[in-house]
C-alpha positions as CSV (number, residue, x, y, z in Angstrom):
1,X,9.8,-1.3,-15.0
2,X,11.3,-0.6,-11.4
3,X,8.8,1.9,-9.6
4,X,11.0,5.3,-8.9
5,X,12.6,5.3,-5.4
6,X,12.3,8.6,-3.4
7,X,13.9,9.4,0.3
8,X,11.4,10.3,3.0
9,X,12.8,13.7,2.9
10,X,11.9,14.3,-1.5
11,X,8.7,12.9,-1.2
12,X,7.8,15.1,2.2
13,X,9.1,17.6,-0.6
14,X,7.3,16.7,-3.5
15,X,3.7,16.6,-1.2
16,X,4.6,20.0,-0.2
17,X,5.5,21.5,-3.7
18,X,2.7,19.6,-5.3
19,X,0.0,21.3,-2.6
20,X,1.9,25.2,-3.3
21,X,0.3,24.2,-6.7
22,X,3.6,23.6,-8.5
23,X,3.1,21.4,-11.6
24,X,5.0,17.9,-12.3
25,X,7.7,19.8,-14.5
26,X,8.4,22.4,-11.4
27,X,8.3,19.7,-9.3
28,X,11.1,17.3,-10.9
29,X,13.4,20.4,-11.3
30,X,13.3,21.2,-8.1
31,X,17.0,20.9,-6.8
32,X,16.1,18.6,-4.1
33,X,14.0,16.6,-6.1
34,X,15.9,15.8,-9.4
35,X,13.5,13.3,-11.3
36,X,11.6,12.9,-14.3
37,X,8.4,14.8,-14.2
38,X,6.4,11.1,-15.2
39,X,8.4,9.7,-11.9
40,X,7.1,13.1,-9.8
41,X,3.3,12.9,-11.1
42,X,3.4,8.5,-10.8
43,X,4.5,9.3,-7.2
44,X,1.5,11.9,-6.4
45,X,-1.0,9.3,-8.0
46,X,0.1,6.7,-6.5
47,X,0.1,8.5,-2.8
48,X,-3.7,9.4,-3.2
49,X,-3.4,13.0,-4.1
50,X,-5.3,15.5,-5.7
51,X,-4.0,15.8,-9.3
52,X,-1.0,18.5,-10.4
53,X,-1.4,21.5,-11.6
54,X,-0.8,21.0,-15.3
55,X,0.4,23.3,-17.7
56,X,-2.0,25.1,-19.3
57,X,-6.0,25.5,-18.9
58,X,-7.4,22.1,-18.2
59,X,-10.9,21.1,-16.3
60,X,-10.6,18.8,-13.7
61,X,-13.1,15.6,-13.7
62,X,-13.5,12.8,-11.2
63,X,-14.6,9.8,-12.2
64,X,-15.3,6.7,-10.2
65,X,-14.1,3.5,-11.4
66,X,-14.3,-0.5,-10.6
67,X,-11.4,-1.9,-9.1
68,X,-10.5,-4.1,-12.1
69,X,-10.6,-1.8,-14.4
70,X,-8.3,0.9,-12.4
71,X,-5.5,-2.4,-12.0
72,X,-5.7,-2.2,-15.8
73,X,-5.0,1.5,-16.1
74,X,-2.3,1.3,-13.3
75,X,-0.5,-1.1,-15.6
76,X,-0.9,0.6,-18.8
77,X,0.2,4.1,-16.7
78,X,3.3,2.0,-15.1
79,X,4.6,0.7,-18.8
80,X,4.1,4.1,-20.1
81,X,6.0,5.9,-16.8
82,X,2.8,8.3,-16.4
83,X,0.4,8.3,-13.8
84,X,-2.9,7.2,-13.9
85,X,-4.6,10.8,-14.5
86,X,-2.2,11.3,-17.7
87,X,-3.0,7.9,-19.1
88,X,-6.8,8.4,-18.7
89,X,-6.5,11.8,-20.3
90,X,-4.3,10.6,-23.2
91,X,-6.7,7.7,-24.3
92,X,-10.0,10.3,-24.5
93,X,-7.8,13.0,-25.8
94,X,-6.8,10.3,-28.4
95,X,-10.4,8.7,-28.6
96,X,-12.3,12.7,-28.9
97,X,-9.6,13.9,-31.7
98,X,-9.7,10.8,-34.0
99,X,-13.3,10.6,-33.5
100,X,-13.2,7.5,-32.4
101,X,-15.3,7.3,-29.6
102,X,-18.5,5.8,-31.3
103,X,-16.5,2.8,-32.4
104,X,-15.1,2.2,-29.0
105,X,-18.8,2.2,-27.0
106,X,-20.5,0.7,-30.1
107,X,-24.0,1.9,-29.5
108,X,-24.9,3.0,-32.6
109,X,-24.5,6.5,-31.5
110,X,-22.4,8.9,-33.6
């Protein structure tokens, strides 16, 4: 996958739009944007910004992870064309609804 290519000028743009609180979807159909909404949110990861709004009620969490493991998630995020935040909440929202979280740590808890 080629990483999305932005002017100076869009992604001045997108940094602004993104702190009005305008979500990834807003964001991409803004006129002098015109991208994906995956390409808008990659970008805002990827500049070391605070998360976009999403749509819908969500809580925010940080989390600190190792270096090695956040390479991993920046590859799994860059073949799946979402950012890092979306990936992260798409495996626990995956792991939480098909209960399979106790298999994954394998503690014994369930």
């Amino acid at each position: 996958m080629s990483l999305p290519h932005f002017t100076d000028t869009q992604v001045a743009r997108m940094c602004w739009l993104a702190g009005k609180g305008w979500s990834a979807r807003e964001i991409a159909q803004d006129a002098r944007i015109h991208a994906e909404a995956g390409q808008v949110a990659f970008m805002i990861d990827r500049l070391g910004l605070p998360a976009l709004r999403k749509e819908g009620e969500y809580t925010a969490a940080t989390v600190e992870i190792s270096t090695p493991v956040r390479r991993g998630l920046d590859a799994a995020a860059v073949a799946r064309h979402v950012s890092r935040n979306q990936l992260v909440e798409m495996v626990i929202t995956a792991a939480v609804e098909s209960q399979m979280i106790g298999a994954l740590l394998n503690d014994g808890v369930s």
